[in-house]
C-alpha positions in Angstrom: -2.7 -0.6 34.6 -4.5 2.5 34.1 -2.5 3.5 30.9 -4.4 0.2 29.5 -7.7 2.3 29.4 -6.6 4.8 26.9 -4.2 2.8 24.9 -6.6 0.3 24.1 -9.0 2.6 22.6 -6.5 4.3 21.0 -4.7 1.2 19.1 -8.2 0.1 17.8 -8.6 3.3 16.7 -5.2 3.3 14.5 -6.0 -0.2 13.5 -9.3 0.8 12.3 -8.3 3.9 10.2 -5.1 1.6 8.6 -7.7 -0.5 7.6 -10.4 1.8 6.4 -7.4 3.9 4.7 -6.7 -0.1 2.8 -10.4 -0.2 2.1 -10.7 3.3 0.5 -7.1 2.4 -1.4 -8.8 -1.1 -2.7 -12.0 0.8 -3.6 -10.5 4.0 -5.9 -8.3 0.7 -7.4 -4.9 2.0 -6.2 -3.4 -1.6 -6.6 -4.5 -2.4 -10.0 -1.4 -1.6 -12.4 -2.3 -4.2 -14.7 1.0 -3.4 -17.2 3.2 -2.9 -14.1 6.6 -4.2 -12.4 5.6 -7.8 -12.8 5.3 -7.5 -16.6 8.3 -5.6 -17.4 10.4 -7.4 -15.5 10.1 -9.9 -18.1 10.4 -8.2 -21.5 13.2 -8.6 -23.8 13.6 -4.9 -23.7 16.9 -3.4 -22.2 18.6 0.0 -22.5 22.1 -0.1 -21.8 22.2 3.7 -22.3 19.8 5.6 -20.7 18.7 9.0 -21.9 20.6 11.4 -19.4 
């Protein structure tokens, strides 16, 4: 039960740098890709020979 003291503190430390690490990704826009996979999935456009 003693283990409990110092992995307690140190999960809510990991928890709380994941989600400052989200914040600071959300903040320098990291997720905004606004021509990205979702779009291109879905254009006409396909090369069946790449360039090598």
């Amino acid at each position: 039960m003693a283990i409990l003291t110092f992995l307690i503190p140190v999960s809510l430390f990991l928890g709380g740098l994941g989600l400052a690490a989200f914040f600071w990704a959300m903040k320098t826009k990291q997720f905004d890709d606004p021509e990205g996979d979702a779009n291109r999935i879905l254009t006409k456009d396909w090369d069946d020979r790449p360039k090598p």
